[in-house]
N, C-alpha and C positions, 0 to 999 in steps of 0.2 A: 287320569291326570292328577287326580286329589291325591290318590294313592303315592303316585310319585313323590308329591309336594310334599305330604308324610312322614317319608323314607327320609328325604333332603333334611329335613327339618329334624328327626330322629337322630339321623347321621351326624348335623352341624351342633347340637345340644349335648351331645357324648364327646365329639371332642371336643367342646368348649370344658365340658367338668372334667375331662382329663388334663387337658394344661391347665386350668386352675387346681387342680388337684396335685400339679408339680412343686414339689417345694426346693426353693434354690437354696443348694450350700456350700459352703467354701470349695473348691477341688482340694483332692485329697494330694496331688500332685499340679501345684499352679503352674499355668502358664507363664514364660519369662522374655523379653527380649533386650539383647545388648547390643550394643555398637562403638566401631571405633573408626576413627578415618586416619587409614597410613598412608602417607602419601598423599593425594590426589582421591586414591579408591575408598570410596567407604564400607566393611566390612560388619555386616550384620546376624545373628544367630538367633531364631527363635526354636524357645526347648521348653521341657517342661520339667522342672523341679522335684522329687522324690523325697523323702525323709527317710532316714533311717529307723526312727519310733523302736530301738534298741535291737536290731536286726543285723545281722552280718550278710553283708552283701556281695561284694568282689571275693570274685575267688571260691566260691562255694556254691551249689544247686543251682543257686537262685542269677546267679551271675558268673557262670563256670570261666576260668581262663580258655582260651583257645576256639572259643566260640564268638558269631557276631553278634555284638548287644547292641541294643537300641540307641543304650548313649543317654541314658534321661527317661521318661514314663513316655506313654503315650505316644503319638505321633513323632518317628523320628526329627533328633533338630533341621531344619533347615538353616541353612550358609548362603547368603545371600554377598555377592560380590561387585559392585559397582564399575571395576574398569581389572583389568589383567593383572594380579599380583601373581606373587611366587610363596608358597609355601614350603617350609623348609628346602626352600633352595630349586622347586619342580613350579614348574609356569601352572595355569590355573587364568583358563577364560575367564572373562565376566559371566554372571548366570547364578542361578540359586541350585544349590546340588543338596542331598540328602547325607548326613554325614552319620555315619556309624562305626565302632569299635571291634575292634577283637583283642579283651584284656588279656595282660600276661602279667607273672611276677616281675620279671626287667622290662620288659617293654610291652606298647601297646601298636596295634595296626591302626592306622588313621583311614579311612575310607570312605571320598565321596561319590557317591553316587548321582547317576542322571536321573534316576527316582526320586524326588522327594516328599512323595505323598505317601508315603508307607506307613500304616498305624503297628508299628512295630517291625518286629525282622520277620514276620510270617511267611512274606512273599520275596524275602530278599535275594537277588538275583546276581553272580559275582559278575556275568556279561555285561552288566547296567553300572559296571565300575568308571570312573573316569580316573581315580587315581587311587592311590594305596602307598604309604608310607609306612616307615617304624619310630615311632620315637622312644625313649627312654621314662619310664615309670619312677614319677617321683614320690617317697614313702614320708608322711606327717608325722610331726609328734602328736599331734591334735588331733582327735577325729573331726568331721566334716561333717555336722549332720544334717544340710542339705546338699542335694547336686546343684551345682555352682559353673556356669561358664560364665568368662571374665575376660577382661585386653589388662598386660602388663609392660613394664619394661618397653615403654610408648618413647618410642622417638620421632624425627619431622618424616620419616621415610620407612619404620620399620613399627611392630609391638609382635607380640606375643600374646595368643589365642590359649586360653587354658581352660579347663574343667576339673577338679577337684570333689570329691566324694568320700568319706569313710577316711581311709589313710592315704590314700593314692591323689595324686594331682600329676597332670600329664600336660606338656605344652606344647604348642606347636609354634613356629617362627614364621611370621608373613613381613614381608618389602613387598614393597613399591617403587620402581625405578618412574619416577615423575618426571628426568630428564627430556626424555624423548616427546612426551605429550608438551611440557613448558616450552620447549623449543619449537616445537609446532605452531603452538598456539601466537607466539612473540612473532612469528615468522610473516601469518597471517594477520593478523593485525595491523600491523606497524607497515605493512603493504598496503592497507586497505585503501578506499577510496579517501574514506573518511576518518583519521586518525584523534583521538582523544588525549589530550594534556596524561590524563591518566593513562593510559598504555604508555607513554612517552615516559613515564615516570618508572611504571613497571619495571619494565624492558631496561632502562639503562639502568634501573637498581637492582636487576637479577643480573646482568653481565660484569658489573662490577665486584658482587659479592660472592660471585661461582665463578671468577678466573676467566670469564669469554673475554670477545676481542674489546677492547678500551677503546678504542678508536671510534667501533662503529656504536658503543657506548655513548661517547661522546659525541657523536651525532645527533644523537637522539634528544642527548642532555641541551644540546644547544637549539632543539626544536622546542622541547620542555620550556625552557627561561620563555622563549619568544613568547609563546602562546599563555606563560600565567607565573608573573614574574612572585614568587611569596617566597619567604625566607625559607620551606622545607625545600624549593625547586632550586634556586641557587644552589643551594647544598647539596644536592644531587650531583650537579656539574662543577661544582668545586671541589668538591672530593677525585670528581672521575680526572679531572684537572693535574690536581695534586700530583696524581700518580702515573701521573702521564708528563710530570715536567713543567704542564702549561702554568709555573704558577703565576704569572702575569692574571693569568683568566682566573685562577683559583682563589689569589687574594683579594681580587675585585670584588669574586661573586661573597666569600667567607666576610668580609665587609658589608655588604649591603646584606646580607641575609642576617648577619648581626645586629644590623641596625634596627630592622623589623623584629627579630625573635624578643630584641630587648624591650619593644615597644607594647609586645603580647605576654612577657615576662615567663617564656617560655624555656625553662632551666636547661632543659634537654639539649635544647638545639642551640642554643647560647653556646655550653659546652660542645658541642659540634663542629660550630664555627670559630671558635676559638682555636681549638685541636688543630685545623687546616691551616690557621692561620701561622699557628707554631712550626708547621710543619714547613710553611715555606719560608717562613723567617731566619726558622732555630731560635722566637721567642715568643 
């Protein structure tokens, strides 16, 4: 039994001076993660960063064209996707996929993968493909000399996924069609049992400013006033009002929400209510 307790004791004192014997240092290729939210989806990539340290890398031994490259050092990046986008134009479940390249002069292959625990391309598998694209190979005047993924060219529903390295910077195009999920959600809601001032707000101020039905806008809007009469709620319904004709309703409500905005000294919406009021005046 001593014997044992010994051994244990031998065994736990070795590795204790082994990891204290570990000394931590920078990695030589960091860890990095980015995000962007298009649409509704949120789009996340964690990679890891390389330096060039005066090395030619694309396009030669180390980084041949027409081969699959990691895409980054170490552990391929993973793509992390929050609800269904489309990438250049091709659908893309939600899910976290493994994303690796096959450089070219004009172009590169995009390829994600249902792997994404790969510590390189060692075991990389094309079966384990979920998608494969081309995109166009953009040439720098600058070199790049870290690897670099980034969101550009950010709109409410679309950006642009990039990576850049050495001369080369390559993009990909993601949307979000968030229609179909906002309409869902409006749908459910504003059904409920129990409906809040705030959905009521929501709701008639997506249908007025995406072109849906004004009417049943303005239903909503006239639940809105009931339930919490304040100078932005007026203006909800007096806008939907406006453009619907009603402006009996519309200069009622652009009057009393005026009266309140002036009282908060709220510049924004003063001008708001004014705007409505002109509009059904002509002054």
């Amino acid at each position: 039994m001593k014997r044992i307790f010994l051994i244990l004791m031998v065994c736990l004192v070795y590795n204790w001076q082994a990891l204290y014997a570990q000394i931590n240092t920078p990695a030589a290729s960091p860890a990095a993660t980015v995000s962007q939210t298009v649409g509704l989806a949120k789009v996340s990539i964690e990679y890891s960063r390389p330096m060039l340290k005066g090395r030619q890398m694309i396009g030669t031994k180390v980084i041949p064209y027409g081969k699959v490259w990691r895409t980054g050092a170490n552990k391929i990046p993973n793509l992390t996707i929050s609800d269904d986008i489309q990438m250049e134009g091709r659908m893309v479940k939600a899910g976290t996929y493994g994303l690796v390249t096959i450089p070219g002069e004009k172009s590169w292959t995009i390829i994600l993968s249902s792997n994404a625990n790969q510590w390189g391309t060692y075991n990389y598998k094309p079966e384990e493909d979920v998608l494969r694209f081309e995109v166009a190979a953009v040439s720098l005047t600058n070199s790049e000399e870290q690897f670099t993924f980034g969101f550009n060219s950010t709109g409410a529903t679309t950006a642009d996924l990039f990576f850049k390295w050495e001369k080369t910077a390559v993009f990909v195009h993601l949307s979000h069609d968030a229609e179909a999920s906002i309409m869902k959600e409006i749908a459910e809601k504003t059904s409920a049992d129990l409906v809040t001032s705030d959905t009521y707000y929501d709701a008639a101020n997506y249908y007025y400013e995406n072109g849906k039905d004004l009417k049943v806008a303005y239903e909503w809007a006239n639940k809105l006033v009931t339930m919490d009469k304040q100078y932005w709620t007026y203006y909800v319904r007096a806008k939907i009002a406006a453009k619907l004709g009603y402006c009996d309703v519309a200069l009622a409500d652009a009057r009393a929400g005026l009266e309140l905005a002036m009282k908060e000294n709220d510049a924004a919406y003063i001008e708001n209510h004014q705007k409505v009021i002109q509009q059904c005046t002509g002054k």
